[in-house]
N, C-alpha and C positions, 0 to 999 in steps of 0.2 A: 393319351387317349387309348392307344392299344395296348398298355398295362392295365389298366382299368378295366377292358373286356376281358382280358386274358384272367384278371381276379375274376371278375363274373365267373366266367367260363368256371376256374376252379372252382369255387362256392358249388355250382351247378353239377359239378362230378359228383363231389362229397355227398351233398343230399341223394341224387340220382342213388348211389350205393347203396344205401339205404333205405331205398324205395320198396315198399312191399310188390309181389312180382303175381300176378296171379297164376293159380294150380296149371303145372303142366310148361309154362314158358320158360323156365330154368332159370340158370344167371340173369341180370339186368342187364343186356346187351349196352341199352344205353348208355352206362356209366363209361364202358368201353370206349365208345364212339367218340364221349367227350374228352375221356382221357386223351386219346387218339388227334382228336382236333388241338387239344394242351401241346404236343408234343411237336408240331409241324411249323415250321417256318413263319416269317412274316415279310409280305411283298413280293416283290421279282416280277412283279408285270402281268398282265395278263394278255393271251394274246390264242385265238381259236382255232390256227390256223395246224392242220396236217401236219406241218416240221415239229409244232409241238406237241400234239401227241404223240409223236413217233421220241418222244426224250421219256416219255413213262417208263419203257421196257428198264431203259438202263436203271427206274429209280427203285425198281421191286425184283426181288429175289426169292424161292426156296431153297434153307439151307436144313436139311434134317429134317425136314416135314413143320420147318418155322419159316412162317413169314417175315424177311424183312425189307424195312423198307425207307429209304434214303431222299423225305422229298425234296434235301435240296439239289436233286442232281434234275428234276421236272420244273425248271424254271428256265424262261415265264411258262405258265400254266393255266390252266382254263377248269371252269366249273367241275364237269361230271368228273374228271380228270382227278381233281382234288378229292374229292367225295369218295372215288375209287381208292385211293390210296387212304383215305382214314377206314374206310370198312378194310382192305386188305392189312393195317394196322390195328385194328378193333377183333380182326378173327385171328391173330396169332398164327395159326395153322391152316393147312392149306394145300393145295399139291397145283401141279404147273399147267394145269387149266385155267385160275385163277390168273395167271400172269397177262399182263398185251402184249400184244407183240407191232413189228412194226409193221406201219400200214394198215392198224385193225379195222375191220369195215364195221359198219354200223350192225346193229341184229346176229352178227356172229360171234360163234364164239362167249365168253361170258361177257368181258371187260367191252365187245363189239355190243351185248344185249345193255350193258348199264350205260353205255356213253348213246344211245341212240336218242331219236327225236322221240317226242311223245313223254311215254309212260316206260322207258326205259327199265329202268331200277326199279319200280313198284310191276313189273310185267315180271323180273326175274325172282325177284322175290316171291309172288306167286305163283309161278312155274317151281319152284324148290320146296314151296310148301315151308318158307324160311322167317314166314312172317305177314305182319297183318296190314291194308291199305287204305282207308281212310279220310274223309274230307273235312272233319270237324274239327275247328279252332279248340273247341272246349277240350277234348281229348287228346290234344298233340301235347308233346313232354320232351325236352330238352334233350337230345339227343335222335331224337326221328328224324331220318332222311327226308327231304321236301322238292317236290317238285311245284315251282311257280311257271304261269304261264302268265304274261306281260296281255296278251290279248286273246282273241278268241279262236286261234286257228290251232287246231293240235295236229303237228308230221309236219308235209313240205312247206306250211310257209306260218309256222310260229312263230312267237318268241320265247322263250324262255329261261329258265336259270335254275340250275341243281344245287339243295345246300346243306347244312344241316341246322336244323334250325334251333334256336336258343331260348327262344322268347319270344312272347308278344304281348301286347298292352292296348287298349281300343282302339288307340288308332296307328300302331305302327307293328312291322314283325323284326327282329333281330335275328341273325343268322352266320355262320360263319361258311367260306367259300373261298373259292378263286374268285375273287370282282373285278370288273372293269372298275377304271383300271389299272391299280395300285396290283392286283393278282391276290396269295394266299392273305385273307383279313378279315374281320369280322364288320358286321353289317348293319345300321338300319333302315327300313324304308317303309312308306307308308303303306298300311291294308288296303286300301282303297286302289293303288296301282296292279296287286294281284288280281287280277282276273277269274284266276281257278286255280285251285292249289290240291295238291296229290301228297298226304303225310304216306312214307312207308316206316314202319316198327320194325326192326328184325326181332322175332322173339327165339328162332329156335337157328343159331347160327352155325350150328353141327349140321344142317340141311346142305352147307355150302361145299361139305366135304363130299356131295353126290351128283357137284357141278360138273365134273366130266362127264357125267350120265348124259346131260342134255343131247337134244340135239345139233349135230353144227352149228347150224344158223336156224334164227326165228326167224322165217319169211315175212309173217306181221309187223316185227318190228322195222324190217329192212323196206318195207314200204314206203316207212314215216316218212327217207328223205325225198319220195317220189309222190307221194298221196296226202289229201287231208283226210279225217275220219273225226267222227261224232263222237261227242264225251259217250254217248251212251253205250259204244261199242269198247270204250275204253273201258268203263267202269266196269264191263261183262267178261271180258279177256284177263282184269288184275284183279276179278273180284274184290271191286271196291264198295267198303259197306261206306254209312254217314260217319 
């Protein structure tokens, strides 16, 4: 079965590279992204807990102003956790903002802004001016970052799962991730259990080389694990069109 996704997946690169890019977005980041997903492990478990995120630091590195990155040393592993290391595989390049560190807290820092509750990664990517946010099934394209929310509560008490997504078809979506609970593997599950779903594009992913600019911490995001908050504050904060 996970030869069979892993061909999808390739097929899905190929095309992607060859995707027309519209005026101004550069490269097709996406083809990257799946390359990126091609290249990473299968399994190890998943598991959400603090000790393992604190195993990222050791799985990514700059050496020369390259990214690299080893995810078998992030096992077992979790969602955003996965996702972070295929974009830190997907930009090449990079400098040691980009990296976690241990202990990252949620809304700090970069790798603190993409692993938080909420709208994490589509809040950073807005904040960088690095790309476009998005809620339409029609418009997503095999390599977009996705945020799923399982139900209706977005920050202190959701649920939800980061991934990148592959596919969809009426009635189910395809996606590759850390899953419960086999960990790094590709996915499918039905539409109807997403709730509300957050596509991020990276289109201009030279923006990420101006991530030390940020500020320390996003106090917004760092609420998530303390507060709920309304899509409609979300969608205003990541500027999310349809």
């Amino acid at each position: 079965m996970m030869a069979r996704w892993m061909a999808m997946v390739s097929a899905v690169v190929l095309a992607s590279g060859c995707a027309n890019v519209a005026a101004g977005e550069g490269p097709d980041f996406n083809a990257k992204v799946l390359a990126a997903v091609k290249s990473m492990p299968a399994g190890g478990g998943y598991d959400g807990s603090d000790a393992t995120k604190n195993l990222l630091p050791g799985a990514c590195r700059i050496e020369a102003g390259q990214v690299r990155v080893t995810p078998g040393r992030a096992k077992p592993s979790f969602c955003s956790g996965a996702t972070y290391l295929v974009l830190l595989e997907a930009l090449d390049r990079g400098n040691e903002a980009l990296l976690p560190v241990i202990d990252h807290q949620d809304g700090h820092g970069i790798f603190g802004r993409w692993n938080a509750n909420g709208p994490g990664a589509a809040k950073l990517v807005a904040d960088l001016g690095a790309g476009v946010n998005f809620t339409s099934w029609e418009k997503a394209r095999p390599g977009d970052f996705l945020k799923i929310w399982w139900g209706d509560e977005i920050g202190r008490r959701e649920r939800g799962h980061h991934v990148v997504y592959l596919g969809h078809d009426a009635g189910s979506v395809r996606f590759w991730s850390s899953n419960q609970p086999g960990g790094y593997g590709v996915k499918s599950v039905p539409r109807s259990d997403c709730k509300r779903v957050l596509f991020t594009r990276i289109t201009r992913p030279e923006r990420f080389a101006a991530a030390n600019r940020l500020p320390e911490n996003d106090p917004w995001l760092a609420r998530m694990l303390r507060e709920d908050f309304p899509w409609a504050e979300v969608a205003r904060k990541c500027r999310v069109v349809d």
